[in-house]
N, C-alpha and C positions, 0 to 999 in steps of 0.2 A: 486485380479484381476489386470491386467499387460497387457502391447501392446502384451507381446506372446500371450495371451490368446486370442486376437481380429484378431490378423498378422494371426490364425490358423483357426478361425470362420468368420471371414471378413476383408481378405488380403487387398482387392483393396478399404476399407472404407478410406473417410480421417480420417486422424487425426488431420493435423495441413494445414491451409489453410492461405496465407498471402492476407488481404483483400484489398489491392490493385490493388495487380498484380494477386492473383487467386494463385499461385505458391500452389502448394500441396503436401505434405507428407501422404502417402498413411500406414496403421497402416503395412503391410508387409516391409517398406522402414522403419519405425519408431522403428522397433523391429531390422532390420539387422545393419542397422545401430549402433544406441547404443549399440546391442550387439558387432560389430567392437572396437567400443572405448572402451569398457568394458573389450576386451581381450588385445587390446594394453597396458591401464595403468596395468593390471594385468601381461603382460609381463614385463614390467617396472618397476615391482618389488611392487605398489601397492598394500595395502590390507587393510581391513576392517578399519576402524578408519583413515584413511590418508586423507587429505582434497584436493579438486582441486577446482579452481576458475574459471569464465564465464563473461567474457568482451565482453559481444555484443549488440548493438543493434537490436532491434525487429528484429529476424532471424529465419526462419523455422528451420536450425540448434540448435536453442539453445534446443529443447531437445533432440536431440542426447547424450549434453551431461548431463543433468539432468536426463535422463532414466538409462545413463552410468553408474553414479553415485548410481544412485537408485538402482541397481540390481547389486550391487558389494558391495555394503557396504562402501562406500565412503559419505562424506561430500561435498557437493558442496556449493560454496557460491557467490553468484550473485553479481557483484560489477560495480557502478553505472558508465557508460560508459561517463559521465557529469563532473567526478571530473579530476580534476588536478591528472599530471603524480605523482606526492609526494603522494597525499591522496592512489591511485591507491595502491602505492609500500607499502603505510603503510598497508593496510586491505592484500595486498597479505602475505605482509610477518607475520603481527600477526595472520594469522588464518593457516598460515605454509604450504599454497599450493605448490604440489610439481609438480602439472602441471596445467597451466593456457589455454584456448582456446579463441582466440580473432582474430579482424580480420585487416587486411592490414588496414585498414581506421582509424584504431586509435592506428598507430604507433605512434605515439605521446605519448601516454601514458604509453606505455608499453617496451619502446626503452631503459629503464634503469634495466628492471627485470631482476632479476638473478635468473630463476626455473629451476626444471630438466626435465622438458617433456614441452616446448612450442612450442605450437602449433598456428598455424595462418591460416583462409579462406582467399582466393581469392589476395590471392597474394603473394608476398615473404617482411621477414624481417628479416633483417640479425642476424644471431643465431636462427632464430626459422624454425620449420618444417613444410614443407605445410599439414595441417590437411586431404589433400583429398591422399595422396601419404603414410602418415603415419599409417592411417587405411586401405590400397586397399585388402593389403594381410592378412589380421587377418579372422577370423572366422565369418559367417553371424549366429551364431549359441550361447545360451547362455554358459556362464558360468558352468562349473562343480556344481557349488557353488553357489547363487547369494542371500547373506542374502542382508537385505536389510539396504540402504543408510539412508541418511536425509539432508534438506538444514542446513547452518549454515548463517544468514541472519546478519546485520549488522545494530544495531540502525540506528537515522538518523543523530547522532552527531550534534544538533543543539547548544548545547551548550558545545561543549567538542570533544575529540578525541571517535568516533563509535567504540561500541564496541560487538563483536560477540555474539549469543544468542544460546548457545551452547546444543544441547539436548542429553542426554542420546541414541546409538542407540538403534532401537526397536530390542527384542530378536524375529526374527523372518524373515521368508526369503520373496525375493519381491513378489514370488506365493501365499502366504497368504492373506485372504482377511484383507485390512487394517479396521481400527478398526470404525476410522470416517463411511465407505459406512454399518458398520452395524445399525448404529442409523436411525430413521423414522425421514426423514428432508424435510422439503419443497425446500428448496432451494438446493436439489441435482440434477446431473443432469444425463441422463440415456442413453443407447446405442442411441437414435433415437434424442437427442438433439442437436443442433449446439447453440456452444457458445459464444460468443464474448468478445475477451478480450480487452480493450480499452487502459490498462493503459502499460507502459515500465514494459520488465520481471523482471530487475533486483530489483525489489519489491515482498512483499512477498505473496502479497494475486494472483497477477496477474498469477506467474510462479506454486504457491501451488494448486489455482483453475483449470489450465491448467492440472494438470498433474492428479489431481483427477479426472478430466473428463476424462481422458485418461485410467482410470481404469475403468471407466464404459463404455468406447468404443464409445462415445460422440466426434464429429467435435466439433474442437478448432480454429475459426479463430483472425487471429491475428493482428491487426492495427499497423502500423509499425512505425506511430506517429498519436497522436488524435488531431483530426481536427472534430469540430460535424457535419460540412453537410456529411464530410466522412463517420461520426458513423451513421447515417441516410441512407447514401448510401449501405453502408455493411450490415445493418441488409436485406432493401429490396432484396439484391443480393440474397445473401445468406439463406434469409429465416431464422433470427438467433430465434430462440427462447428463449433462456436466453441471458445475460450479464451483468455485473458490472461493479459501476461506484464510483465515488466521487461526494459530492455535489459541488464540482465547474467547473467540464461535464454539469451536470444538468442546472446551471447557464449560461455554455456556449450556451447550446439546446435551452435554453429558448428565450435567446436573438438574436435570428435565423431570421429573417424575415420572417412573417405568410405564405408568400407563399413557402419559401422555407420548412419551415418546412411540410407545405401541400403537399408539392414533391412527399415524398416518402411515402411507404406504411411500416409499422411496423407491422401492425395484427397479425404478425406468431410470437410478444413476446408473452411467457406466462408468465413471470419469468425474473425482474431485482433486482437486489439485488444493495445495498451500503453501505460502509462503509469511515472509515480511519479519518473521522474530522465530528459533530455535521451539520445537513443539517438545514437549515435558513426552519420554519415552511411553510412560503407561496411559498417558492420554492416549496419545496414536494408536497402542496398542489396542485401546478400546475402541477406538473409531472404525480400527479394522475388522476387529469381532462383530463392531453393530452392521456396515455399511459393505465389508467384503474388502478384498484385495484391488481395489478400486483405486487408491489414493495414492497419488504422486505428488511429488516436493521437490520445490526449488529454492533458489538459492540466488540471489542477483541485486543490482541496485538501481533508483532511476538514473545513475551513471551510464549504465549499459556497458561496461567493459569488462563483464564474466561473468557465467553463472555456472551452475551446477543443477544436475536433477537425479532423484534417487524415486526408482519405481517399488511398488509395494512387498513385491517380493526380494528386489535388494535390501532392501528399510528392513524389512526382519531378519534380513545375516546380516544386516550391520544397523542396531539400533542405535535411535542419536545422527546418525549422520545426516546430510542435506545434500550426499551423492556426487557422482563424477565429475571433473570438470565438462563443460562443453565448449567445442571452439577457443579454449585456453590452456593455460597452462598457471598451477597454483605452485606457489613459494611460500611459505611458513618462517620468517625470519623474527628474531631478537630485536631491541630496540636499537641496537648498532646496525642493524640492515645485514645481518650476517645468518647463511639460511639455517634452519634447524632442522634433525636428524628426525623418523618416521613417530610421530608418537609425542614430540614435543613441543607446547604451546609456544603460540606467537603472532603476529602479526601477519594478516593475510594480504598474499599479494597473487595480482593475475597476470602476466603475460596474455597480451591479448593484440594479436598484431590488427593494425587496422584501428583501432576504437580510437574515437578522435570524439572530445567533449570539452567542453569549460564551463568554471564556473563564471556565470555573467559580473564581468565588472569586477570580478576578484583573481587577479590572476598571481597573487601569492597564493590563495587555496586552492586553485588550480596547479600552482606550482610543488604543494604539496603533497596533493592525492599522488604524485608522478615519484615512484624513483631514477635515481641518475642512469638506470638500465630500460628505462619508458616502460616499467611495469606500474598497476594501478591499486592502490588501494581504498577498501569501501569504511576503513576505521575498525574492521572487527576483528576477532581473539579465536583462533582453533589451531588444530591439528590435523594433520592425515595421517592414515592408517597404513598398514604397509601393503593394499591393497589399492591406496590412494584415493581413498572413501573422505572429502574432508567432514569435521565435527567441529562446530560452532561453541564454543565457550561462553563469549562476553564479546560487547562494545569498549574499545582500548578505554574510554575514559570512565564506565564504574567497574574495572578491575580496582579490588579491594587491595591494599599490602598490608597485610596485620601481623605486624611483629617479624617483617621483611617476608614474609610467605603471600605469597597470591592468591587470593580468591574471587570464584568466579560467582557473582548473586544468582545464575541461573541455576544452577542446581539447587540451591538452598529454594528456589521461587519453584521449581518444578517438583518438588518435596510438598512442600506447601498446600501447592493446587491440588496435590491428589487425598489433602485431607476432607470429609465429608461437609464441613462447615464453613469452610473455606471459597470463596465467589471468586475474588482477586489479591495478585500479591505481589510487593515490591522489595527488595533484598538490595542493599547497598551501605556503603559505609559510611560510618560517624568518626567525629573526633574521639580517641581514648590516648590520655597522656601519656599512658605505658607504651601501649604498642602501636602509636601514631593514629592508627584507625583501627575499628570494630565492626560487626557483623550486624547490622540492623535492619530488621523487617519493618512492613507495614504493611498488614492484613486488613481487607473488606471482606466482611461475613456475610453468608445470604442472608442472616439475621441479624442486621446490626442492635440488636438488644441483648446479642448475644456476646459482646462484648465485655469482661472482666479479667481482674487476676487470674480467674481459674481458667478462662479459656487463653490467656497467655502462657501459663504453666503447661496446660498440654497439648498449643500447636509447638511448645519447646521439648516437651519429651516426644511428640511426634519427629521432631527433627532430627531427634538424636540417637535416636532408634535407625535410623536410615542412612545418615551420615554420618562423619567423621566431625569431633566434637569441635576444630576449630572454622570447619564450614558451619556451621550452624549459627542462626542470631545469637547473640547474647541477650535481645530482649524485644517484644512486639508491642508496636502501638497500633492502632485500631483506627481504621478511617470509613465512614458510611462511604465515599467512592473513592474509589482514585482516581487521578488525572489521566485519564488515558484515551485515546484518541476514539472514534469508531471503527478507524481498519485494525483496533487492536492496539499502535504503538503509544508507548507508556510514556509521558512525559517524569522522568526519574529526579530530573533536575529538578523540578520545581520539590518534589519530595525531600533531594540531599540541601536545600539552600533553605531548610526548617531549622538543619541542625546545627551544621556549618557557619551561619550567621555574617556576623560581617566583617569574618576574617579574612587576612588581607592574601594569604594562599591560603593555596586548599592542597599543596605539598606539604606534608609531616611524617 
């Protein structure tokens, strides 16, 4: 299933709805369209395997060209309209795009590319083509041919240069039913849903969940930057009945003012799902009191070789967890590869037969993600239960060792968030000569005026009250933001390389 299938059974449906401004893409516009760009890059010499890239901010356009892609057999790959014009030029030119779409607003970034088909909205940039003049005269009609695309997504580079997550395409055209809508899933969503997508496209759960709805002929409206009284206002407009989030949305909602949250009327959720970072226990616990036994959670990577889902009433007999495997099978091993018993931290591994991926251009880290048994790992730190529940600790690289003991910055950061003053919060270690490293916070307040020794003193007796005293900081410093992405993820590094300095390891 595909926008022709919907443009032919229900032309004037939307599809893509901007929740703002209302602006709508109607599934007859969504199919003429992308079939337009589909015949351009195909006049342009274009074919199956050739990759194009997408510079834009939340834009009803942006699946024009994801459709375009999809139903030609191209590559598309979303790149984060945030980074610096160098980072921009590096992902265009390692994933070898031969045509990029992006728009007058962020000539900045793209004022040094060298591609063969650039394209630009709403305005003009010198060497590139206006994208509405470039498609007028192409065909509103598909493709001869239209096997089918795939994204090619971009780690997050937090500790190194991002590197492409490259999939095999699938042997099969975009008319095919794709393989995910055949499985019995709670969390799908069907012709008569309206969605909400919260987070920036150029992420992979945000633009991947969009376009799957889009195959089931499902309203896709789209927030064009997250603001929570907005996501409160959107769902009421709208009437949304599913959307996804991050747990630091959740965080944002919560700290709402009772009456503002009273505002609006949500009723018409049946179905919020989350993922992408561990959700703080009493958070969820309150999102389930506000919004009902609604919320389902996964667990997965833009890898694609396992995930895991825990339903609302699992999530309450086993808080903390991020639920069953699906379609895999998880292993919990030691830094020797040696597996560990029910209950004991470790490095997570998926058995996952079938899953075939590389990292572009790097096939020592593709060599690594593999163990010598072709199981996969995504880099992260948990356990299972004896029920086989997995629990998410940490990312392997800021486990803390202090004084040869491990600790995990998530609980100390979920401790945190649930103080009243408390917006955002980043938990990792320093150098301490004694015991190699230390436990070091770094708190944004919803009041950053609210900033001093006294409020250090007791978001520390707040910790310590709750945890155990060698989880806890030894000491908070105060930042009006931190670095943290819009789907949520935290850029930590740039945090630990304040303190760290320009030592030559970061082993002690």
């Amino acid at each position: 299933m595909y926008p022709g299938l919907h443009a032919r059974e229900r032309p004037e449906h939307p599809a893509v709805v901007m929740a703002a401004t209302g602006e709508t893409v109607t599934y007859r516009e969504l199919d003429e369209r992308s079939n337009r760009l589909a015949h351009l890059w195909h006049e342009r010499g274009l074919r199956a395997g050739d990759h194009v890239a997408i510079l834009l901010q939340n834009d009803p356009r942006w699946f024009d060209a994801v459709w375009a892609a999809l139903r030609s057999g191209l590559y598309y790959t979303p790149v984060n309209w945030h980074l610096t014009a160098p980072e921009v030029a590096y992902i265009v030119q390692d994933c070898g795009a031969r045509s990029v779409l992006t728009s007058a607003s962020l000539a900045d970034k793209v004022s040094d590319l060298d591609v063969e088909i650039p394209l630009v909205l709403d305005g003009d940039l010198p060497g590139w083509q206006r994208y509405e003049d470039a498609v007028v005269g192409q065909p509103s009609t598909p493709l001869a041919h239209e096997p089918e695309g795939a994204g090619m997504f971009y780690s997050s580079g937090t500790t190194g240069r991002p590197k492409g997550i490259l999939f095999p395409l699938p042997d099969r055209t975009v008319q095919d039913d794709h393989p995910i809508l055949k499985y019995e899933s709670p969390i799908t969503n069907g012709p008569d849903a309206v969605y909400l997508s919260t987070a920036p496209l150029y992420h992979t759960a945000p633009v991947v969940t969009c376009s799957l709805a889009h195959r089931t002929g499902a309203t896709t409206v789209i927030m064009e930057r997250w603001d929570p009284e907005a996501c409160l206002a959107a769902i009421e407009r709208y009437r949304v009945t599913s959307a996804q989030f991050v747990p630091t949305m959740f965080v944002r909602l919560l700290k709402l003012p009772q009456e503002v949250r009273d505002r609006y009327d949500t009723s018409s959720l049946t179905l919020v799902t989350h993922a992408a970072a561990p959700c703080p226990v009493e958070v969820k616990r309150q999102m389930i009191d506000w919004w009902g036994p609604i919320i389902w959670e996964y667990y997965a990577g833009s890898e694609n070789v396992g995930s895991t889902l825990i339903g609302p009433e699992e999530w309450l007999a086993h808080p903390g967890s991020v639920g069953l495997p699906r379609f895999t099978t998880v292993h919990i091993c030691d830094d020797e590869h040696r597996e560990l018993p029910v209950g004991e931290v470790g490095n997570i591994w998926f058995d996952t037969p079938g899953a075939a991926f590389e990292y572009h251009g790097d096939p020592a880290k593709t060599a690594a993600a593999r163990s010598p048994e072709g199981w996969f790992n995504l880099g992260d730190v948990g356990y299972v239960d004896a029920e086989g529940y997995l629990y998410l600790t940490d990312r392997q690289s800021f486990t803390i060792i202090s004084g040869g003991v491990n600790i995990y910055p998530q609980e100390a950061e979920d401790v945190l968030l649930l103080h009243p003053a408390v917006a955002d919060a980043a938990v990792f270690g320093v150098p301490n000569d004694d015991l190699g490293e230390e436990v070091k916070a770094v708190v944004q307040l919803l009041d950053p005026a609210g900033a001093s020794p006294e409020m250090e003193a007791e978001l520390l007796a707040f910790c310590r009250e709750r945890l155990a005293a060698f989880k806890c900081p030894r000491s908070i410093d105060f930042d009006a933001q931190l670095p943290r992405q819009d789907t949520g993820k935290l850029y930590k590094r740039l945090l630990k390389d304040r303190y760290w300095g320009d030592r030559a390891s970061r082993i002690v």
